[in-house]
C-alpha positions, 0 to 999 in steps of 0.5 A: 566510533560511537553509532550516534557520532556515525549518524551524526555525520550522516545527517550534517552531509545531508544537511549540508547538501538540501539547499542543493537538492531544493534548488537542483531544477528538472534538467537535473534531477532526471539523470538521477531518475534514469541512473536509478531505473538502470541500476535497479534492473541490474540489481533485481535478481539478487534483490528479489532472492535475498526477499525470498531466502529470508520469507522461507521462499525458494527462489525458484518457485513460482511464488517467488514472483511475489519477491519480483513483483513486490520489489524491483518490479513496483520500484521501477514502475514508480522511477518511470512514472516519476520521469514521466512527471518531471517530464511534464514539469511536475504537472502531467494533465489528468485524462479527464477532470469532473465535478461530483457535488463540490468535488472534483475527480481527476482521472489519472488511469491509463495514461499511456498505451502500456497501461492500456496493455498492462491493465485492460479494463482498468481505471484510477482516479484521485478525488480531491478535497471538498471545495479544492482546486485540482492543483498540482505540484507545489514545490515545483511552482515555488520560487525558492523552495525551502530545503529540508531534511526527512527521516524515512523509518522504513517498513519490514514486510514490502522491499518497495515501500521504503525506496518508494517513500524516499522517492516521494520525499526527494521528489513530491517534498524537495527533501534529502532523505536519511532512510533508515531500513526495519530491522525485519528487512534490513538485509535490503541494504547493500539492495537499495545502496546499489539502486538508488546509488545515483541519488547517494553518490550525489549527497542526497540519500542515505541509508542506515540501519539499526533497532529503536534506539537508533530511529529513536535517536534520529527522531529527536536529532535537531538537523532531521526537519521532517519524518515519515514512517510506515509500520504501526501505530504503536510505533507512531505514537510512541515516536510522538506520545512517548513509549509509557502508556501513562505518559501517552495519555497525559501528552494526549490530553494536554496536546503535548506532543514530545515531538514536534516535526511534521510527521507523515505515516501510514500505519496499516488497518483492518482491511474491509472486503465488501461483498455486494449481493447480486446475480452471481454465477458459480464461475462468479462465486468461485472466482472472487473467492479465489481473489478474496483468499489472494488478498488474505495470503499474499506475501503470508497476509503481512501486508497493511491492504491484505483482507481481514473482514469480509462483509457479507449480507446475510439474506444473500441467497448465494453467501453461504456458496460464497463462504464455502468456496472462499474456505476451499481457497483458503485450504488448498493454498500452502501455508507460508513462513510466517515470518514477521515478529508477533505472527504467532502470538497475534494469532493466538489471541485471536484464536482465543478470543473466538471459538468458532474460527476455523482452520484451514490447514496445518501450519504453525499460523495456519489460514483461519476464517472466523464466521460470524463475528457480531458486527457491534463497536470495539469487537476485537476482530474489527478493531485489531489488525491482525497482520497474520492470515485471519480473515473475519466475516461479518454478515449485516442485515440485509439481502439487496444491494440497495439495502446493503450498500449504505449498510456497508459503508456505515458500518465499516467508517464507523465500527472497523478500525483504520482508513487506508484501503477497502474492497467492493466486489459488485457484480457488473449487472447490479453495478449498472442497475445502482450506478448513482448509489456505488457512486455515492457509496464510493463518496461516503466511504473514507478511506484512502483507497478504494479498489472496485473488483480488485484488490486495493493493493492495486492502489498502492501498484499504480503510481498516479494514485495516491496511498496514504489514509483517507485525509484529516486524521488528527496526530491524536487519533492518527488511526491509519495516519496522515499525508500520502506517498506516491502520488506521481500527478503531484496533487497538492490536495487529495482525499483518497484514489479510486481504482475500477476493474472488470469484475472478472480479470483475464489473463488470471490477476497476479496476486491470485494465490497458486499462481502457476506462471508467477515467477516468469511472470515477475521477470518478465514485468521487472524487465518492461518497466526497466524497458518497455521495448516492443520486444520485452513486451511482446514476451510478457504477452506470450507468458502470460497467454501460454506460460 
């Protein structure tokens, strides 16, 4: 049988069962939810082995955590969360709402007593659009909502991003989901079909595989109503524009699109680390230089949130201490597979393109710092997402954190590319001495997540905050791109999430590069968010105080 004759197929069943799943009311969509986090608890092991075979992991290293943690571990934390969700009717109540200028914020982090344990210190908001009410899920309040069918073109570098992004469209969209699996990851099938298994057995979900021509085909297929990819932009815009440069700028210039379906998209960028001047200790120094080195290597930096241009203010008097540490983090950590298509070529164009960057290490696309790289508009380094393990520094005029904070913000809405996440580490005292111009900082920044003495891959993590770019980019400079995922309180009206931490985290945070107790770490957090009984819970307590 012909593949197109075989989606064909695929695509009628879901169509002909979306004015089901529209109509199916909460009462039945749990049972699906519930199916799914025990199936996936079944399925982890083999989930998250198969992850680290095909990343040159082994699965017995404490590395391979990384697998646990990105895989099962962050799925079932979105299926419990989405419970708790439909649970409140599709509107579970922030913690707290407030006002900042025409703006409301809605605290949504910690919300239980497990979040409380899992995350000490933690806090997550959503801010809403200007001049929006703080309204929450709107396809739960309409009468009769619309059925429709949505095409998920899955990432290759995360196993979760795809489950999660077909949670959202079944649960936030009221659609049926066709999912179609990258070809880097597409060994996750035989994975996802056993653990979303209730919603497909139902007619609800499907999963496919297969290169460009099939997504390609699937994009323009007349039953497909809606499509939502993670990947890059080029692939966007090729899906939208066209594929010949030619043709992209002339349907660009006309606004004419050769696809007109609404199109969500997260599309990566080039993620800013904002180092704040201020009265840092070593301990200080040599801690968030482990945590910014973590941000770079994790799953071998091909992750949209891992850090490629670290902002510094050159009259710090402690930058270069911060550098140095930050270039023995990087050295002492083992180079990884790279195992994600163009990794080599990418990183050689950089290489290329900047003498002074310096390698850390033996490797075929070895960890490499570029120092002082002119912080000007269309610099290669701000502008390329180099999606292998280069981390740039810029370092901007300035010595206080007065004096750097609105440097900051400006220089990176205006001269990185990309909206979908940023870093800023600031040191608790100066935090409290500039409480209102963070706070403004925070306001003026626009991205989509913004993460205070964390990482923002925390963000995507937390299943109340939304992950997505910051809102308003239009289809013909998508940049980071447009809609949300996650988004478990269902706001009808986001801007961007917010997520704060303590700026020294105790126990060590789990994306710190050498981690010693990372596997049985993983393990143990997959199984309190399948479970989260006293016992589970009480053993994830003793791992990560004795190991």
């Amino acid at each position: 049988m012909k593949i197109e004759t075989q989606l064909d197929q695929i695509v009628s069943n879901l169509s002909r069962h979306k004015t089901i799943w529209a109509e199916a009311p909460i009462s039945q969509r749990l049972p699906y939810l519930q199916g799914c986090i025990a199936a996936t608890e079944q399925v982890a092991p083999a989930w998250a082995e198969a992850a680290c075979r095909a990343k040159g992991i082994d699965p017995t290293a404490p590395l391979a955590g990384e697998e646990w943690l990105m895989g099962p571990a962050a799925t079932l934390s979105h299926l419990q969360a989405w419970v708790r969700s439909l649970q409140a009717g599709g509107q579970p109540p922030p913690t707290n709402l407030r006002q900042w200028q025409n703006q409301t914020i809605a605290r949504v982090f910690p919300a239980t007593p497990l979040d409380r344990f899992l995350w000490p210190g933690y806090s997550g908001e959503v801010w809403i659009e200007p001049g929006q009410p703080a309204t929450q899920s709107r396809v739960y309040r309409q009468a009769s909502p619309p059925g429709q069918v949505a095409l998920v073109l899955g990432a290759g570098n995360v196993s979760s991003i795809a489950p999660l992004d077909a949670l959202y469209k079944l649960l936030a969209e009221n659609a049926v989901v066709l999912l179609k699996l990258n070809p880097v990851n597409d060994y996750m099938g035989p994975f996802l079909e056993t653990a979303l298994a209730p919603f497909i057995q139902a007619g609800f979900l499907a999963i496919v595989d297969g290169g460009a021509e099939v997504g390609a085909y699937l994009c323009q297929h007349p039953q497909v109503d809606t499509i939502h990819i993670t990947g890059s932009h080029h692939t966007h815009d090729a899906i939208v524009w066209g594929s010949d440069p030619a043709e992209q700028t002339r349907r660009r210039t006309s606004q004419q699109p050769q696809i007109h379906k609404p199109i969500t998209s997260e599309l990566g960028c080039v993620t800013p680390v904002l180092v704040v001047p201020g009265p840092w200790s070593e301990a200080d120094l040599a801690y968030q230089a482990r945590q910014v080195a973590g941000m770079v290597v994790h799953n071998a930096s091909f992750n949209c949130a891992a850090a490629k241009v670290v902002v510094t203010a050159r009259g710090w008097p402690q930058r270069q201490s911060f550098l140095a540490k930050l270039r023995q983090e990087l050295a002492a950590t083992p180079a990884r597979q790279p195992y994600y298509p163009g990794a080599l070529e990418r990183y050689q164009e950089f290489r290329n393109r900047y003498p002074q960057a310096e390698v850390l290490g033996k490797a075929t696309v070895p960890w490499t710092l570029i120092p002082d790289v002119t912080p000007t508009e269309g610099e290669y380094a701000l502008t390329q997402e180099a999606f292998c393990g280069v981390l740039a520094e810029v370092n901007l005029e300035a010595t206080t954190a007065a004096e750097f904070l609105p440097q900051a913000v400006e220089f990176v809405n205006h001269k990185v590319w990309g909206n979908l996440s940023c870093v800023i580490l600031i040191h608790p005292k100066t935090q409290k001495h500039l409480a209102t111009e963070l706070h403004q900082a925070i306001a003026d920044l626009r991205y989509g997540a913004i993460a205070v003495n964390v990482w923002s891959a925390v963000v995507y993590s937390i299943p109340a905050c939304t992950w997505g770019a910051f809102s308003g980019n239009p289809l013909e400079d998508v940049r980071s791109g447009r809609g949300v995922v996650h988004n478990t309180y269902l706001f009808d009206h986001p801007q961007k999430s917010v997520v704060y931490a303590p700026f020294r985290i105790v126990p060590m945070p789990l994306w710190f590069p050498r981690h010693p107790k990372l596997l049985a770490l993983g393990k143990s957090f997959t199984r309190v968010m399948a479970k989260p009984s006293l016992d589970r819970i009480m053993q994830l307590l003793l791992q990560s105080l004795f190991g």
